[in-house]
CHARMM-style PDB file with segment names, atoms N, HN, CA, C and O in Angstrom:
ATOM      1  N   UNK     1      93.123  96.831  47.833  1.00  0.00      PROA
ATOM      2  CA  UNK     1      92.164  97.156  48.889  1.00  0.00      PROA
ATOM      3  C   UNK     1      91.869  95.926  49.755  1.00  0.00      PROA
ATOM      4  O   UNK     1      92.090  95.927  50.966  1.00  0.00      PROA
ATOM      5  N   UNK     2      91.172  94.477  48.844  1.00  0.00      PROA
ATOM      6  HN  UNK     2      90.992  94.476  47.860  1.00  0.00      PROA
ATOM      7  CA  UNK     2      91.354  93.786  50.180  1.00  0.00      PROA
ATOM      8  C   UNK     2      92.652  93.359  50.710  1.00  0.00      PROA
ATOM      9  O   UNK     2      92.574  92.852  51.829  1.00  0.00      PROA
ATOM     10  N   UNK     3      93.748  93.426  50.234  1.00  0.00      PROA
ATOM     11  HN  UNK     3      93.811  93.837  49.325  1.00  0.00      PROA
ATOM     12  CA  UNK     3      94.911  92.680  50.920  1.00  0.00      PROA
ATOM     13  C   UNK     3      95.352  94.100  52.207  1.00  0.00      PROA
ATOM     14  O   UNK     3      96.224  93.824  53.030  1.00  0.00      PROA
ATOM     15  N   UNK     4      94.944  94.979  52.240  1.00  0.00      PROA
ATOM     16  HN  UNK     4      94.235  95.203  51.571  1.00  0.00      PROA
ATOM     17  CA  UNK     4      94.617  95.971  53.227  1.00  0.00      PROA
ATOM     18  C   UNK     4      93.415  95.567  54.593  1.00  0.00      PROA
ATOM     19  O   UNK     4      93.564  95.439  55.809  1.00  0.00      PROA
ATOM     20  N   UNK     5      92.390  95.473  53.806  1.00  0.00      PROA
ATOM     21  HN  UNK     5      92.270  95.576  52.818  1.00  0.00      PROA
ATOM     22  CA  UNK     5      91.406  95.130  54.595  1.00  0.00      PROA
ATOM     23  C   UNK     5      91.845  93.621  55.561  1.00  0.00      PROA
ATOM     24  O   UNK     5      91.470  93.523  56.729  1.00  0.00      PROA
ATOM     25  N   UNK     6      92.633  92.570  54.910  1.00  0.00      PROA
ATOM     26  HN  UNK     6      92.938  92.650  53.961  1.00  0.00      PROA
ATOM     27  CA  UNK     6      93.344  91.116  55.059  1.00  0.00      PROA
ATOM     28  C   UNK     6      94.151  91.561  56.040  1.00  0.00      PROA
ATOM     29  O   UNK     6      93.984  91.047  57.146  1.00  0.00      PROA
ATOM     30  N   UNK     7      95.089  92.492  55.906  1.00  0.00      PROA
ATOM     31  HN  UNK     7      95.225  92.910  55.008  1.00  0.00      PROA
ATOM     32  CA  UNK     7      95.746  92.860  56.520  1.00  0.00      PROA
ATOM     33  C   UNK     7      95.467  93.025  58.159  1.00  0.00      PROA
ATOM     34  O   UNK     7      95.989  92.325  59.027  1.00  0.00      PROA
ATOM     35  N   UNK     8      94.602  94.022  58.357  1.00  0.00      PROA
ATOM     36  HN  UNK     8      94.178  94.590  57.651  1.00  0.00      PROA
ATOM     37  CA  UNK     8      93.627  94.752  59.579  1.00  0.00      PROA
ATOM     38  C   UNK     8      93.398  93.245  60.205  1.00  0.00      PROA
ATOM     39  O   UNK     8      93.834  92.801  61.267  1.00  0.00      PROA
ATOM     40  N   UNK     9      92.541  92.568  59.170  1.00  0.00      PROA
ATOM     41  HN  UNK     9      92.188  92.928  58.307  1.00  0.00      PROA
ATOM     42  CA  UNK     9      92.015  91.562  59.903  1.00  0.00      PROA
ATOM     43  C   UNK     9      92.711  90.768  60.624  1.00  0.00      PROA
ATOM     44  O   UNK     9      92.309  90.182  61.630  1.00  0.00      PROA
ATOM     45  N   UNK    10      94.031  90.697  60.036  1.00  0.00      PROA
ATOM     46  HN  UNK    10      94.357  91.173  59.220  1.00  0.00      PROA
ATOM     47  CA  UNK    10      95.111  89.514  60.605  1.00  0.00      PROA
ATOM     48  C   UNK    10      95.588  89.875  62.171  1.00  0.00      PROA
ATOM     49  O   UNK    10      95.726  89.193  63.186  1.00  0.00      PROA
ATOM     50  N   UNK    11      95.808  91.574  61.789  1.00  0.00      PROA
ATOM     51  HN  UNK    11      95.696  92.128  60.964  1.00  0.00      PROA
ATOM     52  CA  UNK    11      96.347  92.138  62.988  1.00  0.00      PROA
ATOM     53  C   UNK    11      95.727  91.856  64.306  1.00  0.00      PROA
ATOM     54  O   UNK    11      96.188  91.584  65.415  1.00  0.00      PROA
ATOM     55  N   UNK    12      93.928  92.087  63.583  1.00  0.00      PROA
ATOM     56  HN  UNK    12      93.553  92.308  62.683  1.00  0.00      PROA
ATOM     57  CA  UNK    12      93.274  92.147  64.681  1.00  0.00      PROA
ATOM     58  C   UNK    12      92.956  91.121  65.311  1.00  0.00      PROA
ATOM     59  O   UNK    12      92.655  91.068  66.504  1.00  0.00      PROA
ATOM     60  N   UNK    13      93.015  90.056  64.378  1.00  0.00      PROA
ATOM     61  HN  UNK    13      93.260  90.099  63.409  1.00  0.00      PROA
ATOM     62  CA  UNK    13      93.172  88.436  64.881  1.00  0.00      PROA
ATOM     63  C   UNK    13      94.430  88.157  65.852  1.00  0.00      PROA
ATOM     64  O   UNK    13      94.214  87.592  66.924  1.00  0.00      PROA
ATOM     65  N   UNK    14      95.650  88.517  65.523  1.00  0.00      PROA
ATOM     66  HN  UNK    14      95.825  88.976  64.653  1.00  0.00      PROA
ATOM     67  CA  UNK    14      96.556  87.992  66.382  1.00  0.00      PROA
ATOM     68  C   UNK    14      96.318  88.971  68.052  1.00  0.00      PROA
ATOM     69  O   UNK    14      96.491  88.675  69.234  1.00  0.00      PROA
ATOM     70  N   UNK    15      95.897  90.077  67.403  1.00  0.00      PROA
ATOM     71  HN  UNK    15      95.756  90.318  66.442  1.00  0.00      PROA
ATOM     72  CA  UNK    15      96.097  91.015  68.905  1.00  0.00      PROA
ATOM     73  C   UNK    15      94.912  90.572  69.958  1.00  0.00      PROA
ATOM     74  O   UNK    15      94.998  90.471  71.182  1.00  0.00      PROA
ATOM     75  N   UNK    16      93.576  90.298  68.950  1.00  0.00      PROA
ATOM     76  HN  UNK    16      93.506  90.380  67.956  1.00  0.00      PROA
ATOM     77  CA  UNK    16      92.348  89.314  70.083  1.00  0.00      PROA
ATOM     78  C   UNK    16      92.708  87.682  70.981  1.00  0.00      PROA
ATOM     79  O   UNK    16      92.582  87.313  72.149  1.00  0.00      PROA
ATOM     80  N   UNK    17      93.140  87.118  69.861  1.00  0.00      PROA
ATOM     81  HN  UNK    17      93.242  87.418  68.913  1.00  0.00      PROA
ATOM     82  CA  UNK    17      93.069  85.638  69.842  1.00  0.00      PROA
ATOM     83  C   UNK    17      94.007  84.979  71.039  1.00  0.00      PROA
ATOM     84  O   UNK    17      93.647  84.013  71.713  1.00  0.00      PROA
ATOM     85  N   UNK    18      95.503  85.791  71.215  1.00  0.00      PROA
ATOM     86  HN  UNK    18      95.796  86.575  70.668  1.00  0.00      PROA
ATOM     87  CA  UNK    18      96.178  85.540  72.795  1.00  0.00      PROA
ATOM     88  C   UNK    18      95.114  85.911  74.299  1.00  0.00      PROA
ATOM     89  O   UNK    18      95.059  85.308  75.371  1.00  0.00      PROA
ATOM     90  N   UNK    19      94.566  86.805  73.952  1.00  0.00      PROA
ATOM     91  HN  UNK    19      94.610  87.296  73.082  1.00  0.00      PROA
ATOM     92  CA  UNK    19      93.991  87.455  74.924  1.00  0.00      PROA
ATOM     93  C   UNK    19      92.805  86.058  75.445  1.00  0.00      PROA
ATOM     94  O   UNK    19      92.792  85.639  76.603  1.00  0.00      PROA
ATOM     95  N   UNK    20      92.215  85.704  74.734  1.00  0.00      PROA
ATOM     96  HN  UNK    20      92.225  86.045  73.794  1.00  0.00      PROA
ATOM     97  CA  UNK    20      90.862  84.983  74.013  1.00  0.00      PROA
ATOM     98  C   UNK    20      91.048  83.611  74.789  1.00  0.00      PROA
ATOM     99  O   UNK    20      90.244  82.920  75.416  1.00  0.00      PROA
ATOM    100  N   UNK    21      92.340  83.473  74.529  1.00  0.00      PROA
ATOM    101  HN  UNK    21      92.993  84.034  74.020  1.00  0.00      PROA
ATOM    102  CA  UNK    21      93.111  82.252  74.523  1.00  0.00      PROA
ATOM    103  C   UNK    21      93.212  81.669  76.207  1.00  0.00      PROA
ATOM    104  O   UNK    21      92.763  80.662  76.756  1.00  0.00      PROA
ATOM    105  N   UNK    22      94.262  83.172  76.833  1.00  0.00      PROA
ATOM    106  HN  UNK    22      94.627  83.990  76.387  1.00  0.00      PROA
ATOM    107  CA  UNK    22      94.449  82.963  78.004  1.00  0.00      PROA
ATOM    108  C   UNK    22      93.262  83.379  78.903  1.00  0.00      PROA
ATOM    109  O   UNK    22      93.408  83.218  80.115  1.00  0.00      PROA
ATOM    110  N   UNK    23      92.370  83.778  78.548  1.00  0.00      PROA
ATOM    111  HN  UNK    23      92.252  83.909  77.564  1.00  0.00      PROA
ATOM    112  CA  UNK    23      90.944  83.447  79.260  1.00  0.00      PROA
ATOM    113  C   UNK    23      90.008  82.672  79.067  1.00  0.00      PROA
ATOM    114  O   UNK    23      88.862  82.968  79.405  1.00  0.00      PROA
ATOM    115  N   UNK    24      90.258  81.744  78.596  1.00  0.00      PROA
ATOM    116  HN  UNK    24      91.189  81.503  78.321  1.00  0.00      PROA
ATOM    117  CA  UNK    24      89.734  80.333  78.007  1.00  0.00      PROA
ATOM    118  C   UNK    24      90.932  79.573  78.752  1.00  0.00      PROA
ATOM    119  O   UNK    24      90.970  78.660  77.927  1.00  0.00      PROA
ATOM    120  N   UNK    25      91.466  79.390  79.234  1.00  0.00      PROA
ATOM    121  HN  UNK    25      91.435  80.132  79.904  1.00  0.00      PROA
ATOM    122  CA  UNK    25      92.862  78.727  79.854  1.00  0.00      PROA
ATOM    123  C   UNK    25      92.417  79.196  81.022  1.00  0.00      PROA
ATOM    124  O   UNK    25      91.645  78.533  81.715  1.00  0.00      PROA
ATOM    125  N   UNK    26      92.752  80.110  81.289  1.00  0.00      PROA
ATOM    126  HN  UNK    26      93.380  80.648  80.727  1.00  0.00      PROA
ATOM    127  CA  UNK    26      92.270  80.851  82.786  1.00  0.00      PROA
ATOM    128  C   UNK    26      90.340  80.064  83.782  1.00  0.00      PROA
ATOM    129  O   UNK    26      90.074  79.698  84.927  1.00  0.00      PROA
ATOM    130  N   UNK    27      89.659  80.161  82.667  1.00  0.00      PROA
ATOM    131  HN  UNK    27      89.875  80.459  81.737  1.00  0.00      PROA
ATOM    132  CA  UNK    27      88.587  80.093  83.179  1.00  0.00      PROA
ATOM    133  C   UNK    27      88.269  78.244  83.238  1.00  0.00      PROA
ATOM    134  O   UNK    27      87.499  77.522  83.871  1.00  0.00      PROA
ATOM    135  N   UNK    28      89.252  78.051  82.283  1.00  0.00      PROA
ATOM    136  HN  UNK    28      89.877  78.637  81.768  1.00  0.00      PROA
ATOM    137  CA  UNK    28      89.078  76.079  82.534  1.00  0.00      PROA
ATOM    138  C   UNK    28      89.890  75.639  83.641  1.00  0.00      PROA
ATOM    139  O   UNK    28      89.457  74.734  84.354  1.00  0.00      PROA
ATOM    140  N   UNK    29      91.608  76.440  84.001  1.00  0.00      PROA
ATOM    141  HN  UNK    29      91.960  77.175  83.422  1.00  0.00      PROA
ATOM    142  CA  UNK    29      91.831  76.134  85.366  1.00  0.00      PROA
ATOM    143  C   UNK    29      91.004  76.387  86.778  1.00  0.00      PROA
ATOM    144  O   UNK    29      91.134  76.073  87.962  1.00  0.00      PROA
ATOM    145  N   UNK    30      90.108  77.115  85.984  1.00  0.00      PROA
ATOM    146  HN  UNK    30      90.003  77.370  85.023  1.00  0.00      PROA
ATOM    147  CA  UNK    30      89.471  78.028  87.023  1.00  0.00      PROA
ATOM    148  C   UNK    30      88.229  76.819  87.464  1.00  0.00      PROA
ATOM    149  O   UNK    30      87.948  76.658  88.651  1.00  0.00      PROA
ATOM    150  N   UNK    31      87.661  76.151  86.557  1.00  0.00      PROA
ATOM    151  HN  UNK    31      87.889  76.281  85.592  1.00  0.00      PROA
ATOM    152  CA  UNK    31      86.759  75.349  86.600  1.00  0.00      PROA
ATOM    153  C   UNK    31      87.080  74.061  87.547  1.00  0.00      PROA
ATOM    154  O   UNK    31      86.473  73.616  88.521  1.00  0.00      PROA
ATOM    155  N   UNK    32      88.234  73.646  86.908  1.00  0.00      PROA
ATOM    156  HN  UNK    32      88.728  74.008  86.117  1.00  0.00      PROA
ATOM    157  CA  UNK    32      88.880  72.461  87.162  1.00  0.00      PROA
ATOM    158  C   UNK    32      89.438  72.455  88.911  1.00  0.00      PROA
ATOM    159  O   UNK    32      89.399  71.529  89.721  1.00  0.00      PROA
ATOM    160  N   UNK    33      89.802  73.473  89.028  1.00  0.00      PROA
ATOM    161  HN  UNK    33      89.834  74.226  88.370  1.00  0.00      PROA
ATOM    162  CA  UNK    33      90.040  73.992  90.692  1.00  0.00      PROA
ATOM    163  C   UNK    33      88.783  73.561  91.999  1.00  0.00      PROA
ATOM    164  O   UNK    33      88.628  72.907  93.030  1.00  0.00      PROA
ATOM    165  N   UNK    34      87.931  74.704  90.809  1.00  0.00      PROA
ATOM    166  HN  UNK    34      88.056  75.236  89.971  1.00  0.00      PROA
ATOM    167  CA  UNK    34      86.330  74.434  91.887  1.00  0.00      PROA
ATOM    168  C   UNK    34      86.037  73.198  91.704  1.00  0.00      PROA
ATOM    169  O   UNK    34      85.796  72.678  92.794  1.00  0.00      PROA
ATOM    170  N   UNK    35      85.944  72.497  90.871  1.00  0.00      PROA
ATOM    171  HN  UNK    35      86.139  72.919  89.986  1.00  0.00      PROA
ATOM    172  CA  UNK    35      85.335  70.816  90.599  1.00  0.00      PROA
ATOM    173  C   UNK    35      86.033  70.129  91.462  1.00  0.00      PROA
ATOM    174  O   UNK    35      85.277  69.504  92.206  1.00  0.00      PROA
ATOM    175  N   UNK    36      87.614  69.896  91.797  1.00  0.00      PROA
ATOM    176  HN  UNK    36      88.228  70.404  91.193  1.00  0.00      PROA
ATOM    177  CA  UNK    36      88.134  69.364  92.998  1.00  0.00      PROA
ATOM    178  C   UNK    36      87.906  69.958  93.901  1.00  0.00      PROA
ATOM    179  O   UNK    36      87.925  69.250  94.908  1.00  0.00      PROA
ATOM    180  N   UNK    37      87.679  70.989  94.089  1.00  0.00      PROA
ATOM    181  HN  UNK    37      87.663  71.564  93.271  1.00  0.00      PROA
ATOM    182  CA  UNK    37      87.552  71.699  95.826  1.00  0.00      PROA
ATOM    183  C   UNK    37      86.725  71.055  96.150  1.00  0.00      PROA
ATOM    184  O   UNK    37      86.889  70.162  96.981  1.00  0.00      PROA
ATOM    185  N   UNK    38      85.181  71.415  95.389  1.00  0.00      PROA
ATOM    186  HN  UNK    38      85.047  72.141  94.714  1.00  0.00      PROA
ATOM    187  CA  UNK    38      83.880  70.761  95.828  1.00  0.00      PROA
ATOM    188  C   UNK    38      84.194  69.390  96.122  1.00  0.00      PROA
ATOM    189  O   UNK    38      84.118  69.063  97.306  1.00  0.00      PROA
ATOM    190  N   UNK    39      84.593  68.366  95.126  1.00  0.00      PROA
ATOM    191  HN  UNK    39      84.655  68.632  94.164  1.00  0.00      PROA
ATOM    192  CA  UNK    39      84.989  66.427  95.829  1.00  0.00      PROA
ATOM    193  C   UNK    39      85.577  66.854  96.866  1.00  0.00      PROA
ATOM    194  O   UNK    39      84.824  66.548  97.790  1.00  0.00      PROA
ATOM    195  N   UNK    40      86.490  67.390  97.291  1.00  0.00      PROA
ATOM    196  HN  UNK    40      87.102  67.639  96.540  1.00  0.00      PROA
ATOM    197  CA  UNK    40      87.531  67.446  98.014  1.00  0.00      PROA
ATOM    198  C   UNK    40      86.311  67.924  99.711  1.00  0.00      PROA
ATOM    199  O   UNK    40      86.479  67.492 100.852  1.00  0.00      PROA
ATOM    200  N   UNK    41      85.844  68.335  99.508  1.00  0.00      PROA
ATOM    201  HN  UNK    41      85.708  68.686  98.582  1.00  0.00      PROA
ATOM    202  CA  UNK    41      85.337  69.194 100.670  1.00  0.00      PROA
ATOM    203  C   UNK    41      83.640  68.452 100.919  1.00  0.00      PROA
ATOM    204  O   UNK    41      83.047  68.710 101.966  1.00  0.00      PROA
ATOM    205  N   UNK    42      82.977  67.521  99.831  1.00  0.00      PROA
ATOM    206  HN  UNK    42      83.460  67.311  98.981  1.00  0.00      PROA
ATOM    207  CA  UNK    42      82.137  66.683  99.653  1.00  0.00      PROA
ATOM    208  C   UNK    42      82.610  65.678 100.750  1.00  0.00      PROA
ATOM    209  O   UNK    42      83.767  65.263 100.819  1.00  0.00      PROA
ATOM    210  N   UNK    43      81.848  65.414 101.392  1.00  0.00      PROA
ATOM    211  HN  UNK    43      80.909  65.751 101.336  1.00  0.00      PROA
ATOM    212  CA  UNK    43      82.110  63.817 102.270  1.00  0.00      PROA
ATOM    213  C   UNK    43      82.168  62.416 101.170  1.00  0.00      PROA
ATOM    214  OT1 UNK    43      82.339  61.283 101.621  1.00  0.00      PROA
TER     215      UNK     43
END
């Protein structure tokens, strides 16, 4: 039973954790973009 339950969990770990991943990636390029725009456009 738990190596079932282990199981689920793993799945559900790998199928969240890309997702998780590339929006945590996404939202730090995303950061890093606006932080130079703003210097960039700052006198």
């Amino acid at each position: 039973m738990h190596i079932i339950i282990g199981f689920v969990l793993l799945v559900l770990a790998f199928g969240l954790f890309p997702r998780v991943a590339l929006a945590l990636t996404g939202l730090g390029v995303a950061a890093v973009a606006a932080f130079f725009a703003v210097l960039h456009f700052l006198p």
